[in-house]
N, CA, C and O atoms as CSV, one atom per row, in Angstrom:
chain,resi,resn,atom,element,x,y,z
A,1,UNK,N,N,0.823,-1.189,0.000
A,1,UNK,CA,C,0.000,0.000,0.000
A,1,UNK,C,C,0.870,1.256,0.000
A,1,UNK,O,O,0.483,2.183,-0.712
A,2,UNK,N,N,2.180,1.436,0.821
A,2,UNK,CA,C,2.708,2.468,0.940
A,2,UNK,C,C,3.717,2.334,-0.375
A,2,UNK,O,O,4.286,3.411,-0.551
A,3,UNK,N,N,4.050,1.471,-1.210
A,3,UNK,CA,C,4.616,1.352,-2.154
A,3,UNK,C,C,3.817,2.361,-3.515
A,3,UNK,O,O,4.394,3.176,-4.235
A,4,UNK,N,N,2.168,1.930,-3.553
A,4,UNK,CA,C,1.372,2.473,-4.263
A,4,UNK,C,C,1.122,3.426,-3.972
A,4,UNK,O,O,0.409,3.881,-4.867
A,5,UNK,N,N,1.248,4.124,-3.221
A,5,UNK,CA,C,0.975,5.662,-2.679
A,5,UNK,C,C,1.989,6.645,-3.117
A,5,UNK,O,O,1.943,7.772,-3.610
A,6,UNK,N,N,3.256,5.525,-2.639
A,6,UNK,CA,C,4.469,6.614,-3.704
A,6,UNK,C,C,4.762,6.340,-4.961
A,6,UNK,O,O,5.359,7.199,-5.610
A,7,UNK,N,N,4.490,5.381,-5.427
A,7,UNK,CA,C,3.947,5.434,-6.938
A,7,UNK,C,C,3.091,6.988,-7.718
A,7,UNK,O,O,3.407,7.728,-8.650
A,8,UNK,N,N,1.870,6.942,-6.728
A,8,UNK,CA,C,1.104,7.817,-7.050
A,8,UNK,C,C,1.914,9.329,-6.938
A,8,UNK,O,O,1.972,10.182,-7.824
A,9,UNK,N,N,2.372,9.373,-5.902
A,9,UNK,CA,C,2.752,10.504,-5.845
A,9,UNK,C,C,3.801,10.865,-6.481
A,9,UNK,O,O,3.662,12.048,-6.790
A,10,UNK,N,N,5.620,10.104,-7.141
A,10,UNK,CA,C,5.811,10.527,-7.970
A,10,UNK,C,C,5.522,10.220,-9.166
A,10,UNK,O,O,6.535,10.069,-9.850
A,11,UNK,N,N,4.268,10.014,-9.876
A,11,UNK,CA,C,4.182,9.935,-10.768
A,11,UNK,C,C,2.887,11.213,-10.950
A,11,UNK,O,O,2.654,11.581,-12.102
A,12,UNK,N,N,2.140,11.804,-9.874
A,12,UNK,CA,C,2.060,13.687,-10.127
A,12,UNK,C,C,2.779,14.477,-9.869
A,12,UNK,O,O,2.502,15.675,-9.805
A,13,UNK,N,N,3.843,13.987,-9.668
A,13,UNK,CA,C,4.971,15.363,-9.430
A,13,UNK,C,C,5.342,15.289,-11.192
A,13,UNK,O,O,5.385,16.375,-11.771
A,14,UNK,N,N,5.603,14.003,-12.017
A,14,UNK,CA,C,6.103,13.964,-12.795
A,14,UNK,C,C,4.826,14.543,-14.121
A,14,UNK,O,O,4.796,14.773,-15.330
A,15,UNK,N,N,4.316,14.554,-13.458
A,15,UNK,CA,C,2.798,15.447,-14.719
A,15,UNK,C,C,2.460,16.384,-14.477
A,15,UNK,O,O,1.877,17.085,-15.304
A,16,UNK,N,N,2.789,16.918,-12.742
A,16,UNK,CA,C,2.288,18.553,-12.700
A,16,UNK,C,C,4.078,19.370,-12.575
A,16,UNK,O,O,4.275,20.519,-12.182
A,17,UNK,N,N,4.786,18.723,-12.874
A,17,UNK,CA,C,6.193,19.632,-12.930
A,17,UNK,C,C,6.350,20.298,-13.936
A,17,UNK,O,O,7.137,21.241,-13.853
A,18,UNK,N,N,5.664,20.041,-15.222
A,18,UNK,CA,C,6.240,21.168,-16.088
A,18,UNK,C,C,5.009,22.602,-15.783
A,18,UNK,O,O,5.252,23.741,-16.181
A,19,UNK,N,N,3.947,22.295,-15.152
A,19,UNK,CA,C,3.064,23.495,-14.674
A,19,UNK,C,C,4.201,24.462,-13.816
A,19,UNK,O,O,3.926,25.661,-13.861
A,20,UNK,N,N,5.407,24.116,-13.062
A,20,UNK,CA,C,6.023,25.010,-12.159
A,20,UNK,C,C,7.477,24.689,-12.761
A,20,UNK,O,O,8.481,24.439,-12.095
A,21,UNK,N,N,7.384,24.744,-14.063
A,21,UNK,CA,C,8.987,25.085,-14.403
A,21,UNK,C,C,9.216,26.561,-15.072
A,21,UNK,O,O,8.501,27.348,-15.693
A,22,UNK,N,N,10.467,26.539,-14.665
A,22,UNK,CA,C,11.101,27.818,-14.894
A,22,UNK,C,C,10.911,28.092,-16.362
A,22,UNK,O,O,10.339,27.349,-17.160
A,23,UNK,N,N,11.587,29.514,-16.666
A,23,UNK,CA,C,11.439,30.038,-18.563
A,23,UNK,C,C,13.017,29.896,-18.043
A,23,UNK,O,O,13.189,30.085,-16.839
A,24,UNK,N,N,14.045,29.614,-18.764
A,24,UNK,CA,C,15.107,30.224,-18.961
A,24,UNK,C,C,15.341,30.148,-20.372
A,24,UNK,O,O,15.195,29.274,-21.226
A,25,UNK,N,N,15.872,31.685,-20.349
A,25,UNK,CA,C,15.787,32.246,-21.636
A,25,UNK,C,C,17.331,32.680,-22.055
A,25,UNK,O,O,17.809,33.441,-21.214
A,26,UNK,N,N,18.220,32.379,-23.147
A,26,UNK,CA,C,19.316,33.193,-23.256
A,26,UNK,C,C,18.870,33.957,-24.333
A,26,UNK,O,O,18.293,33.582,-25.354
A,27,UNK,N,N,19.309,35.419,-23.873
A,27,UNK,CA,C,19.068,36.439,-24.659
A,27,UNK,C,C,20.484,36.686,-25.657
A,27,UNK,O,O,21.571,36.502,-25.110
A,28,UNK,N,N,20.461,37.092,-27.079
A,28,UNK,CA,C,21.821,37.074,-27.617
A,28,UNK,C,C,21.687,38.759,-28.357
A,28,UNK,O,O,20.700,39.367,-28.771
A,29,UNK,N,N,22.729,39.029,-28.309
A,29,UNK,CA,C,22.834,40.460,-29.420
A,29,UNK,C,C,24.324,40.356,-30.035
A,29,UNK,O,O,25.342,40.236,-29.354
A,30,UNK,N,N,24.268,40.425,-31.445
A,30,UNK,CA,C,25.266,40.231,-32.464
A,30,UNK,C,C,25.586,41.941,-32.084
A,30,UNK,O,O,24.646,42.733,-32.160
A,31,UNK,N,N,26.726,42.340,-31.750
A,31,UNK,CA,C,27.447,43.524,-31.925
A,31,UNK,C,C,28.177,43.738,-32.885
A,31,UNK,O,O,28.628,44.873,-33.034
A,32,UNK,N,N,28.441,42.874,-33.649
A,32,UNK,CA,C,29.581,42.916,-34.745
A,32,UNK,C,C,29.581,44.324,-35.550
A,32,UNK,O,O,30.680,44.807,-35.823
A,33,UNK,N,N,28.548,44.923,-35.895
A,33,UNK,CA,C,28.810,45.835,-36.697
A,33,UNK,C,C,29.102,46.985,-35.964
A,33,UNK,O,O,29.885,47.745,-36.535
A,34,UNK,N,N,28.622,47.407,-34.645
A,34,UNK,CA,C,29.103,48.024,-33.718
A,34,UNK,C,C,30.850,48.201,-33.069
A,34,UNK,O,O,31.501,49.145,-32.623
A,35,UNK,N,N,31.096,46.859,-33.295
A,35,UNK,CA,C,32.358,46.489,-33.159
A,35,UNK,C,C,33.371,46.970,-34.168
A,35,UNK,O,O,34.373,47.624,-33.878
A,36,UNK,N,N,33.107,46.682,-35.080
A,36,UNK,CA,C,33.949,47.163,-36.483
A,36,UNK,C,C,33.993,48.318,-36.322
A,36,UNK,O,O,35.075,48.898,-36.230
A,37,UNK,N,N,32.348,49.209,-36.215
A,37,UNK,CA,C,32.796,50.845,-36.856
A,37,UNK,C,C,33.199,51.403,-35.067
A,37,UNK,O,O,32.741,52.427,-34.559
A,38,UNK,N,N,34.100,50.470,-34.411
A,38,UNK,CA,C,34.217,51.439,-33.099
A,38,UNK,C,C,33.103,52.341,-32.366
A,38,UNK,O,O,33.461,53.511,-32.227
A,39,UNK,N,N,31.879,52.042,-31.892
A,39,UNK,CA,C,31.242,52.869,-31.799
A,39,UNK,C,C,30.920,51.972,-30.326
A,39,UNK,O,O,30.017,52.414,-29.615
A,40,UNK,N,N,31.461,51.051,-29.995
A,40,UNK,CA,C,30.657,50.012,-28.672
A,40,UNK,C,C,32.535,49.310,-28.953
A,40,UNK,O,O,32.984,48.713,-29.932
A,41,UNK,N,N,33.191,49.693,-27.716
A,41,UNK,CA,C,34.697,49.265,-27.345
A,41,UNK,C,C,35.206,48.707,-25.865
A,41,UNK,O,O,35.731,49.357,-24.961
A,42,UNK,N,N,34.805,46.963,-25.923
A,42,UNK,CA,C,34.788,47.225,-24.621
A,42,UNK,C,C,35.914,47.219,-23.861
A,42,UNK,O,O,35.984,47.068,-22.641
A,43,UNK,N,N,36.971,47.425,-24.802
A,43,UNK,CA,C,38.512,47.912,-23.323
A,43,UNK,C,C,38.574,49.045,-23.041
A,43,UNK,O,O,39.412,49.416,-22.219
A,44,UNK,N,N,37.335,50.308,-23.894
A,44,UNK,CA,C,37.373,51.225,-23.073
A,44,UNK,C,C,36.460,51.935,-21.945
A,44,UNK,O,O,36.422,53.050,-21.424
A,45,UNK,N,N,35.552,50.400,-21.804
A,45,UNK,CA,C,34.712,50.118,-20.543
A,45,UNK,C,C,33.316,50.162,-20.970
A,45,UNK,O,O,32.413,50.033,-20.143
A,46,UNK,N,N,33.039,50.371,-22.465
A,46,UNK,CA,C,31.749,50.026,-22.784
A,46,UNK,C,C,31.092,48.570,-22.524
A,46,UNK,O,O,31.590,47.534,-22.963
A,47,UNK,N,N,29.893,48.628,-21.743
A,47,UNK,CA,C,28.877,47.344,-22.003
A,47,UNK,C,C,27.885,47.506,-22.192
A,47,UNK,O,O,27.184,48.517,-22.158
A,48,UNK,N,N,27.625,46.064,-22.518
A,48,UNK,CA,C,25.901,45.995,-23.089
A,48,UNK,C,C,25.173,45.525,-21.983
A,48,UNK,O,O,25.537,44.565,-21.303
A,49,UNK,N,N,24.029,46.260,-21.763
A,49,UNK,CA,C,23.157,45.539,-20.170
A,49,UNK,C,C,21.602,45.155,-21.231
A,49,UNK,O,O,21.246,45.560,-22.338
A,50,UNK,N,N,21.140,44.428,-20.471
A,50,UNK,CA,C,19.619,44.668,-20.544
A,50,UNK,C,C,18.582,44.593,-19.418
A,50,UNK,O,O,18.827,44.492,-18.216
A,51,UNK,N,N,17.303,44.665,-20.050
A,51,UNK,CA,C,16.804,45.446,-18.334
A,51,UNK,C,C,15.499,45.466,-19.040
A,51,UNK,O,O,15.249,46.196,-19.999
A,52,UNK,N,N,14.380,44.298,-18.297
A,52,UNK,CA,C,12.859,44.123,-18.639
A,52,UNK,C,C,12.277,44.529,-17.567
A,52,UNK,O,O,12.921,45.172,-16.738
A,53,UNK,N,N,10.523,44.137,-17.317
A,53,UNK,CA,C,9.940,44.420,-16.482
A,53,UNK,C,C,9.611,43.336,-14.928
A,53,UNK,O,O,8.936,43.474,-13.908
A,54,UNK,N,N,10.486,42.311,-15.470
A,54,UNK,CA,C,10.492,40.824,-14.248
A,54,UNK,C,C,11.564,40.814,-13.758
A,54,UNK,O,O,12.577,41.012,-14.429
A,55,UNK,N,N,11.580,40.617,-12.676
A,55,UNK,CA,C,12.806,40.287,-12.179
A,55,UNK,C,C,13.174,39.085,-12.384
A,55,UNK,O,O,12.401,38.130,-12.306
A,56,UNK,N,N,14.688,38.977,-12.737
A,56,UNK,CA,C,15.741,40.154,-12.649
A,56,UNK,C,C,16.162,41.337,-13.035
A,56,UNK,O,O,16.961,42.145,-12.563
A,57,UNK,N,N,15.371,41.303,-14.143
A,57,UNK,CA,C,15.321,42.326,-15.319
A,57,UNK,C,C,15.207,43.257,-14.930
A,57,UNK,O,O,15.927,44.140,-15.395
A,58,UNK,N,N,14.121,43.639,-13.724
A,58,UNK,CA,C,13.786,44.869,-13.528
A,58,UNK,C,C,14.778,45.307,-12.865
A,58,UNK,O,O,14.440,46.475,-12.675
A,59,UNK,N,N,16.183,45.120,-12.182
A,59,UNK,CA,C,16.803,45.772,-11.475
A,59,UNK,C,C,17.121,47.317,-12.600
A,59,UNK,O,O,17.066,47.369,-13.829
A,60,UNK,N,N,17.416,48.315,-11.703
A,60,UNK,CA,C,17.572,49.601,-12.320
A,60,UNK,C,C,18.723,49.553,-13.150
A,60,UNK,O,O,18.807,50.104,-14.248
A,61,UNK,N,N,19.773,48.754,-12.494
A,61,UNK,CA,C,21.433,48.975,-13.233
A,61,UNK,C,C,21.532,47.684,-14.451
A,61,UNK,O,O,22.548,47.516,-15.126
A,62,UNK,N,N,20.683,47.101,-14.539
A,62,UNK,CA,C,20.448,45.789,-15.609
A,62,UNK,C,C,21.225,44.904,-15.273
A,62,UNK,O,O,21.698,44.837,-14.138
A,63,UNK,N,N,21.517,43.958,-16.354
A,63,UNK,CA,C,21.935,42.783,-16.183
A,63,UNK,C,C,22.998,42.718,-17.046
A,63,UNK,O,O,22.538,43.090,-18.126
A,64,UNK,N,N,24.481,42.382,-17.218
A,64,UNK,CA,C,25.577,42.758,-18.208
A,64,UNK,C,C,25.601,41.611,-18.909
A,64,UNK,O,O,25.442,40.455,-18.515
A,65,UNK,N,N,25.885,42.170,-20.325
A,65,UNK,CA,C,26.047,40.842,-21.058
A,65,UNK,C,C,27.599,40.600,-21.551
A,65,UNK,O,O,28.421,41.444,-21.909
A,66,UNK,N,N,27.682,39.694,-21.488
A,66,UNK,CA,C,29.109,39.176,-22.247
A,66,UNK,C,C,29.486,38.298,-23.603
A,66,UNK,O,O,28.758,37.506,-24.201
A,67,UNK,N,N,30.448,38.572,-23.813
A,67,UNK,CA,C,30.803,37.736,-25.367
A,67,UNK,C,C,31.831,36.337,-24.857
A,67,UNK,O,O,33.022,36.527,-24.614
A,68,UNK,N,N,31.478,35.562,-24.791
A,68,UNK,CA,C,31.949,34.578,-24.357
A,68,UNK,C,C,33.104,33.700,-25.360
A,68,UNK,O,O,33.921,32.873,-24.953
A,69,UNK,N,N,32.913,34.112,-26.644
A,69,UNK,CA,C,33.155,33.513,-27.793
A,69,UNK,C,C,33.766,34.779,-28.636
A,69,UNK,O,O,33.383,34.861,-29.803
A,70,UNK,N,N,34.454,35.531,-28.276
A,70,UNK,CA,C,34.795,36.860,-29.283
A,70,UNK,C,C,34.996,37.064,-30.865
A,70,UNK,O,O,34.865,38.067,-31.566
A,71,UNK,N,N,35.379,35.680,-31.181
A,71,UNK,CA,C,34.722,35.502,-32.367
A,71,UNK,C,C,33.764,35.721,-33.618
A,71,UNK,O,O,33.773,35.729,-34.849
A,72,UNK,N,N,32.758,35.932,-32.288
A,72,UNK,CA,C,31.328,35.435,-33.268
A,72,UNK,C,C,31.090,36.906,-32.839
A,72,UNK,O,O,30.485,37.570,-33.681
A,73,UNK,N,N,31.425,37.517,-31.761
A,73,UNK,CA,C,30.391,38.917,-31.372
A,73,UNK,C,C,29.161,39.167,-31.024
A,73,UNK,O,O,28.357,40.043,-31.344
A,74,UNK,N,N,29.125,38.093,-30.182
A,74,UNK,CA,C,27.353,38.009,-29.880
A,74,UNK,C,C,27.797,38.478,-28.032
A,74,UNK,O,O,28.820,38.465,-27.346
A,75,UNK,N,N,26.665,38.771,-27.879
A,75,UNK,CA,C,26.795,39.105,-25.979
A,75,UNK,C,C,25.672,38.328,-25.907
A,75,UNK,O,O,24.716,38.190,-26.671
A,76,UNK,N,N,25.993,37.783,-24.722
A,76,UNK,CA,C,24.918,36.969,-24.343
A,76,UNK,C,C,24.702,36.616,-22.858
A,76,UNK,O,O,25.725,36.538,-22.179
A,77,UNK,N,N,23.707,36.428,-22.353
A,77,UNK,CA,C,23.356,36.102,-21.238
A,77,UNK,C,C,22.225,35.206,-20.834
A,77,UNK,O,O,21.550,35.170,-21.863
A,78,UNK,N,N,21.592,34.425,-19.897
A,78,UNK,CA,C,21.022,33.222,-19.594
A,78,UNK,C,C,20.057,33.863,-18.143
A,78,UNK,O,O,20.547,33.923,-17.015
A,79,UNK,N,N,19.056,34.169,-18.380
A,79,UNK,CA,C,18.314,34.281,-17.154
A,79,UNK,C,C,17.304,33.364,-16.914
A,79,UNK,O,O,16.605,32.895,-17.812
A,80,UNK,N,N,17.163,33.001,-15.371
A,80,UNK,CA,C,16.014,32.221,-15.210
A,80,UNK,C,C,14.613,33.028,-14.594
A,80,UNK,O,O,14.762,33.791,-13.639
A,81,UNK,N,N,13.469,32.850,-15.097
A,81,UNK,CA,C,12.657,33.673,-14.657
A,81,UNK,C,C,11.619,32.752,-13.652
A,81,UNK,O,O,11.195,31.642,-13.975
A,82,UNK,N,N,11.338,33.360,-12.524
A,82,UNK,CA,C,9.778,32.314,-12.313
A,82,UNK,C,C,9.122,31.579,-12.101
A,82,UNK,O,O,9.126,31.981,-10.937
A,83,UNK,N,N,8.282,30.556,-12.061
A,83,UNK,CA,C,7.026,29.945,-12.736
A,83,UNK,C,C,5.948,30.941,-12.561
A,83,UNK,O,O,4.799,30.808,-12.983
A,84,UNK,N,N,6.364,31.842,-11.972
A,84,UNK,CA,C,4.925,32.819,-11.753
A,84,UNK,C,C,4.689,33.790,-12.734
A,84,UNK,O,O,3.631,34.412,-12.833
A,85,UNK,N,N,5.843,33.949,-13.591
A,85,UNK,CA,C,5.653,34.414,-15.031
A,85,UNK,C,C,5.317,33.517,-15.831
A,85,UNK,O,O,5.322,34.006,-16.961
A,86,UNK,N,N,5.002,32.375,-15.852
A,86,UNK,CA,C,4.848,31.900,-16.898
A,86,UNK,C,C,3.513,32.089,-17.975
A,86,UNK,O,O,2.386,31.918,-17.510
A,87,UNK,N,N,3.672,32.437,-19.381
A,87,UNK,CA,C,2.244,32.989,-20.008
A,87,UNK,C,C,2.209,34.152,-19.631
A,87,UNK,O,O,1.086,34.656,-19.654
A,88,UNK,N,N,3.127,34.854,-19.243
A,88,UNK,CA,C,3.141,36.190,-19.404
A,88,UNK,C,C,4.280,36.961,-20.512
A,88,UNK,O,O,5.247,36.418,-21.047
A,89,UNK,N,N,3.863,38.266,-20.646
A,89,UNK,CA,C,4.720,38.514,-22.138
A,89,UNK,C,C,5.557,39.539,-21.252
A,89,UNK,O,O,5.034,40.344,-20.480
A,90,UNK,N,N,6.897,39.405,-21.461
A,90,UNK,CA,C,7.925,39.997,-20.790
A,90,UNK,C,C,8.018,41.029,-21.791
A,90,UNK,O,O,7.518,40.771,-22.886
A,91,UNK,N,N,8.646,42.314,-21.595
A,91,UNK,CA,C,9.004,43.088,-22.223
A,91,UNK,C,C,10.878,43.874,-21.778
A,91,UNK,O,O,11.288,44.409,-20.748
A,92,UNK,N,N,11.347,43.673,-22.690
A,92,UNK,CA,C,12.850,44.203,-22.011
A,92,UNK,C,C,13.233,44.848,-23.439
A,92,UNK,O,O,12.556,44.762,-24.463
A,93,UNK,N,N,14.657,45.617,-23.261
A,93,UNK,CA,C,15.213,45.984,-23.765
A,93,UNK,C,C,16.698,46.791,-23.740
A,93,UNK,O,O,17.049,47.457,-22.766
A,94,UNK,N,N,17.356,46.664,-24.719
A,94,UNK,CA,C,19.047,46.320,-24.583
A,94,UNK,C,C,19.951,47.925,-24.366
A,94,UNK,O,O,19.613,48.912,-25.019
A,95,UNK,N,N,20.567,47.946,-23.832
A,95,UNK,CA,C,21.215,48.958,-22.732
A,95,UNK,C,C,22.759,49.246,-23.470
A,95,UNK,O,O,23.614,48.488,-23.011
A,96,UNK,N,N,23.160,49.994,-24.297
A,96,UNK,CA,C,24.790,49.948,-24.781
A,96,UNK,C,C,25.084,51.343,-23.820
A,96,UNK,O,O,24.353,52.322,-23.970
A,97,UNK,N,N,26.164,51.361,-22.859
A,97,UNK,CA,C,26.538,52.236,-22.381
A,97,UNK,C,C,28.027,52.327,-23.115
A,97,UNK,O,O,28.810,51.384,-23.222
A,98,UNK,N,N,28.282,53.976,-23.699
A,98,UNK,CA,C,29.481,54.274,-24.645
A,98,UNK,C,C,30.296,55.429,-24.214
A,98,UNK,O,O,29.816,56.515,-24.539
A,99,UNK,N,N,31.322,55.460,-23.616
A,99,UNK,CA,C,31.864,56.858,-23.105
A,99,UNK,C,C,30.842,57.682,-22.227
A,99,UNK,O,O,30.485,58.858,-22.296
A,100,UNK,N,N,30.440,56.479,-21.239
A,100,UNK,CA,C,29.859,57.040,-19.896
A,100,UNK,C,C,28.272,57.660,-20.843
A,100,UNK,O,O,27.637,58.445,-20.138
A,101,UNK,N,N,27.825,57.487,-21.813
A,101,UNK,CA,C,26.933,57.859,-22.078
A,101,UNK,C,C,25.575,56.586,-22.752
A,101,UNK,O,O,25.731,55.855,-23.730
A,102,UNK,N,N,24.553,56.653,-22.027
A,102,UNK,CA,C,23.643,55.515,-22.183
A,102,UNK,C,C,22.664,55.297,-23.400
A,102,UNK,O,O,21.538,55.747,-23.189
A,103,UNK,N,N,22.879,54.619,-24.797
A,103,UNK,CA,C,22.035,54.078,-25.771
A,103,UNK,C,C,20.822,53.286,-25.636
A,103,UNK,O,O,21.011,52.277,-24.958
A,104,UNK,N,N,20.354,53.342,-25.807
A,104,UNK,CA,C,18.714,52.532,-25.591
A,104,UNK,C,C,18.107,52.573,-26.838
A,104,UNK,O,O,17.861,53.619,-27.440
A,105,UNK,N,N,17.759,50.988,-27.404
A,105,UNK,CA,C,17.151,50.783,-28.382
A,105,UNK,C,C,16.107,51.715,-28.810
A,105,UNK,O,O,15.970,52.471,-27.848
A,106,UNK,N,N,15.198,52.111,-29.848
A,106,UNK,CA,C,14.676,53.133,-29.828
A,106,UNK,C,C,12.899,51.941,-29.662
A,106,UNK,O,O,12.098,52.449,-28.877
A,107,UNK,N,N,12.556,50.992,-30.119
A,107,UNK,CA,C,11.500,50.046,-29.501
A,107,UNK,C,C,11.791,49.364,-28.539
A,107,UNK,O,O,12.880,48.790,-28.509
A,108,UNK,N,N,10.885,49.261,-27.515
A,108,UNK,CA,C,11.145,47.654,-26.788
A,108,UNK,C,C,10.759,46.267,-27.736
A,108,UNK,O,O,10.081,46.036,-28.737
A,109,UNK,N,N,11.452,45.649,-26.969
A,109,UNK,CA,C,11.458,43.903,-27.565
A,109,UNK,C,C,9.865,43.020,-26.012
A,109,UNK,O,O,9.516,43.363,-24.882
A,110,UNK,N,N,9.601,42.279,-26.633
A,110,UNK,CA,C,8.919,41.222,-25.843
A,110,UNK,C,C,8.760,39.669,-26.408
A,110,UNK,O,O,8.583,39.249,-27.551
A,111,UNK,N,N,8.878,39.083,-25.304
A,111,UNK,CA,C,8.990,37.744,-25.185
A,111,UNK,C,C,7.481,37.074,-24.405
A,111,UNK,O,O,6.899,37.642,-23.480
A,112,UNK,N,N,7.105,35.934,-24.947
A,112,UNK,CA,C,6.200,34.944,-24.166
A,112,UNK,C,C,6.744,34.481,-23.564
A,112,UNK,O,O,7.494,33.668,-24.103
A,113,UNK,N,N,6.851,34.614,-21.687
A,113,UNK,CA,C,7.808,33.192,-20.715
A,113,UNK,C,C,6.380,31.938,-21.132
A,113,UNK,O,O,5.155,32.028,-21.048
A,114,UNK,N,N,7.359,30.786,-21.606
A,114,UNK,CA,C,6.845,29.372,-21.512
A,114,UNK,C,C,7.197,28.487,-20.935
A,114,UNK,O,O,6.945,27.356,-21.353
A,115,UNK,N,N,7.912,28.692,-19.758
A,115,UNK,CA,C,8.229,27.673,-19.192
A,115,UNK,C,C,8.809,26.823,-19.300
A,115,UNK,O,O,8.594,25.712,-18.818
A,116,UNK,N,N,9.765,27.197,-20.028
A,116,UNK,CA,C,10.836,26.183,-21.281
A,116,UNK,C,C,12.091,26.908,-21.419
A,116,UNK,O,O,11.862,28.115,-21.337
A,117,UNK,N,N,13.320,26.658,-21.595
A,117,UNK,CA,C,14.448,26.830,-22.577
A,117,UNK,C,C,14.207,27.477,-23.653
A,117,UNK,O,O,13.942,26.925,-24.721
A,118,UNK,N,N,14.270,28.655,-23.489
A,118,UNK,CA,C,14.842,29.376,-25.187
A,118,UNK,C,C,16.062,29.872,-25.743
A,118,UNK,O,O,16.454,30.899,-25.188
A,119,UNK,N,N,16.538,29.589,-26.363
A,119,UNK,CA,C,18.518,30.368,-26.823
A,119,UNK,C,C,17.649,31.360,-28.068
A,119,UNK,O,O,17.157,30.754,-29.020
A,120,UNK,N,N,17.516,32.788,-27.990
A,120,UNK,CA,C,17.092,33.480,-28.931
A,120,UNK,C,C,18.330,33.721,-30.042
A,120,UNK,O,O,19.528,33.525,-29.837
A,121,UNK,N,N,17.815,34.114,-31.047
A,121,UNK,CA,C,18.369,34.234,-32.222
A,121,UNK,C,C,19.599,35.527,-32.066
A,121,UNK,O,O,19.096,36.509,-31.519
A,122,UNK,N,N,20.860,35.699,-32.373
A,122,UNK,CA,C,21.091,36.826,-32.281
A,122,UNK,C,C,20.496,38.074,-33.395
A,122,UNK,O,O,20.339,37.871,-34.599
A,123,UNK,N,N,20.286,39.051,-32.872
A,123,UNK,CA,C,19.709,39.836,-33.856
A,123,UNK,C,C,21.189,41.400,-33.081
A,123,UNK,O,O,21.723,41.553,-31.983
A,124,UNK,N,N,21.259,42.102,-34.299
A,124,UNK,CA,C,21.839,43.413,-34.054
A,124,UNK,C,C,20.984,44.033,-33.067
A,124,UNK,O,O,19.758,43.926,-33.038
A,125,UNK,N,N,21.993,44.950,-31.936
A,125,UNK,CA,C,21.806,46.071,-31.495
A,125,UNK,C,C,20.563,47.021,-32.619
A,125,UNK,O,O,20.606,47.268,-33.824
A,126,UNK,N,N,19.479,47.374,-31.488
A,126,UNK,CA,C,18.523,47.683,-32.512
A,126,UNK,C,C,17.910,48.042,-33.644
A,126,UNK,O,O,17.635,49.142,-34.124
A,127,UNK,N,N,17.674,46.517,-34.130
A,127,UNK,CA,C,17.743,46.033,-35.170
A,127,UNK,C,C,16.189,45.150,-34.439
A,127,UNK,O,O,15.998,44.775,-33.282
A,128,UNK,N,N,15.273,45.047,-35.686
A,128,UNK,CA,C,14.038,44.670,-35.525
A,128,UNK,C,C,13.705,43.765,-36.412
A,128,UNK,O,O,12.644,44.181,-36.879
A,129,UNK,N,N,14.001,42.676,-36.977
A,129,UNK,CA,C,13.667,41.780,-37.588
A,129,UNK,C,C,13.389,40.384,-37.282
A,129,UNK,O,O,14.071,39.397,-37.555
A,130,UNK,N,N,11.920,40.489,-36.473
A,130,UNK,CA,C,11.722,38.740,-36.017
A,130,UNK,C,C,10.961,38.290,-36.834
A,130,UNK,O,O,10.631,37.105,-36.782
């Protein structure tokens, strides 16, 4: 009997767990062309932040992204959001600070949290093509 009971029970943890899973989302931004014409330099302390309406996002000073791969020129970062966002439409948007002076995309971006893994596409520093 107590064998079948925990049967039962993990086998609803294993059907109501994706109801309380996290979104983690990596967000990517291709800088490359930024990079070339010198206009975003980061040995001379420029970064890229971003900064939505969920936390973490919402902190005031954002979230920094990095190029992990210098190569390719993408910044990127990995946040986990939630389950209490989930089915909600996030809205954020990308932060280039350049000689102490702050760029901000001229639209915001938004996302559906689903409760799932997403690696987004890199797209340019604002640049609008989904």
């Amino acid at each position: 009997m107590k064998f079948r009971a925990l049967l039962l029970l993990l086998f609803s943890l294993l059907i109501s767990g994706s109801a309380f899973a996290q979104s983690k989302i990596t967000f990517n931004v291709d800088m490359r062309s930024e990079l070339e014409d010198s206009v975003f330099v980061p040995s001379r302390g420029d970064v890229l932040e971003i900064k939505g309406d969920f936390y973490p996002l919402n902190n005031p000073r954002g979230l920094v992204m990095v190029d992990d791969e210098p190569i390719d020129s993408v910044y990127s970062i990995t946040v986990n959001f939630s389950s209490r966002y989930r089915n909600k439409s996030l809205t954020y948007n990308y932060f280039m600070t350049v000689n102490g002076q702050t760029r901000t995309e001229v639209l915001p971006r938004s996302l559906q949290l689903q409760g799932r893994e997403i690696d987004l596409t890199p797209l340019y520093f604002n640049a609008f093509s989904w």
